[in-house]
C-alpha positions in Angstrom: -97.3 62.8 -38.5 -95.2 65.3 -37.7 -95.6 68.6 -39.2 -93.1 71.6 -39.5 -92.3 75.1 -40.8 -90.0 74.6 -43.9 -88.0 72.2 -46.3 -85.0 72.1 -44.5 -86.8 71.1 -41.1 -88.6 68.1 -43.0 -85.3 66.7 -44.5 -83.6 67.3 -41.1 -86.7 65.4 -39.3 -86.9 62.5 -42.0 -82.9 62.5 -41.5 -83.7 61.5 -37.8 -85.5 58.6 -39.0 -89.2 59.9 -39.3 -90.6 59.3 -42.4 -94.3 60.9 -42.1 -93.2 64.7 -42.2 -94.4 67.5 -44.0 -93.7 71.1 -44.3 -96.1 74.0 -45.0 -93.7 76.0 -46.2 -94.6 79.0 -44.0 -96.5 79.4 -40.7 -100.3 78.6 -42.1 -102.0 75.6 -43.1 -105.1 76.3 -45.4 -108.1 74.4 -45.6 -107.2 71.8 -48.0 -104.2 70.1 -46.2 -105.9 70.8 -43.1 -108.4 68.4 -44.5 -105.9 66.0 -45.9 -104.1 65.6 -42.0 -107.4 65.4 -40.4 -109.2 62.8 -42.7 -105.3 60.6 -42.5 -103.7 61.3 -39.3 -105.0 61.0 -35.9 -102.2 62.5 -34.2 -100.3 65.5 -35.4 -97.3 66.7 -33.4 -96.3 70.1 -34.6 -92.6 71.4 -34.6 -92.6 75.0 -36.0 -89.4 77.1 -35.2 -88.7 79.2 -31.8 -89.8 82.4 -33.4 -92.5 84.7 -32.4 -93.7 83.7 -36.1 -93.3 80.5 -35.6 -94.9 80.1 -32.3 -98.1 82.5 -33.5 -98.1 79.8 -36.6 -98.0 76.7 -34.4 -101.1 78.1 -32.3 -103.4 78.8 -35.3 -101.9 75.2 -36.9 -103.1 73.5 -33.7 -106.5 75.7 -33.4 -106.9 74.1 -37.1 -106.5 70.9 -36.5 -107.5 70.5 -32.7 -111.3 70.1 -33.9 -110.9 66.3 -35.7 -107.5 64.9 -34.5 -105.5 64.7 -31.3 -102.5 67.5 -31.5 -98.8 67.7 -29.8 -96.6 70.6 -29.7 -92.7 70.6 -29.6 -91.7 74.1 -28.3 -88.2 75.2 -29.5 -86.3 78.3 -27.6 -86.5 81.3 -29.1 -84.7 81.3 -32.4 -84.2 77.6 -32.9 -85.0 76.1 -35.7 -85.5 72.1 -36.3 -83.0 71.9 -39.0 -80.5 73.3 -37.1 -80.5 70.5 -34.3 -78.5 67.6 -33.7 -80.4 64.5 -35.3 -79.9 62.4 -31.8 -81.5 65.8 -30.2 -84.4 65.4 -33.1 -85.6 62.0 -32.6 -85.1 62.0 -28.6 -87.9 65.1 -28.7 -89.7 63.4 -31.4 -89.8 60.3 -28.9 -90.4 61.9 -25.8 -93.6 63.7 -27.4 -94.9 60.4 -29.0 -95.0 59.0 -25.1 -96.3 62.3 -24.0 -100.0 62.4 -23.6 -99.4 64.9 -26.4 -99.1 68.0 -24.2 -96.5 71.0 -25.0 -93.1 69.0 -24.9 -90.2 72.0 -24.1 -87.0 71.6 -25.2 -84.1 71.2 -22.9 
């Protein structure tokens, strides 16, 4: 499952050819869905956006989560956003963090 920030990012990433992708529309993940990932995903890799929001977002996201499933981390530069990527750059991180042993995959 690969979870980011907003709409656009989970078109973009189901685009690129993954189809389990959702968007919290924001940087927080409440209880509820935090419950719904954990009780049907195993892994998690989390793709929020290269900004200071979005990184802060990411960390409490993966604090959430950490305690019932295993969870990645695709860092994007400052100010890039998942949508706004190339679709062959999309999958190729989405790949190279599904081999990782779900450490903090950087970008470029």
């Amino acid at each position: 499952m690969v979870v980011v920030e907003g709409f656009f990012d989970c078109l973009r990433i189901h685009q690129a050819g993954w189809k389990s992708v959702v968007a919290l529309l924001g940087t927080e993940l409440y209880e509820h869905p935090a419950e719904l990932l954990r009780a049907r995903f195993g892994r998690v890799l989390l793709m929020l956006d290269g900004y200071e929001a979005g990184r802060l977002g990411r960390d409490r996201v993966a604090a959430r989560l950490r305690n019932r499933c295993e969870v990645g981390v695709i860092q994007l530069p400052e100010g890039e956003q998942p949508d706004q990527l190339p679709e062959g750059e999309l999958r190729l991180l989405i790949e190279r963090a599904m081999r990782s042993r779900w450490n903090t995959v950087l970008r470029g």
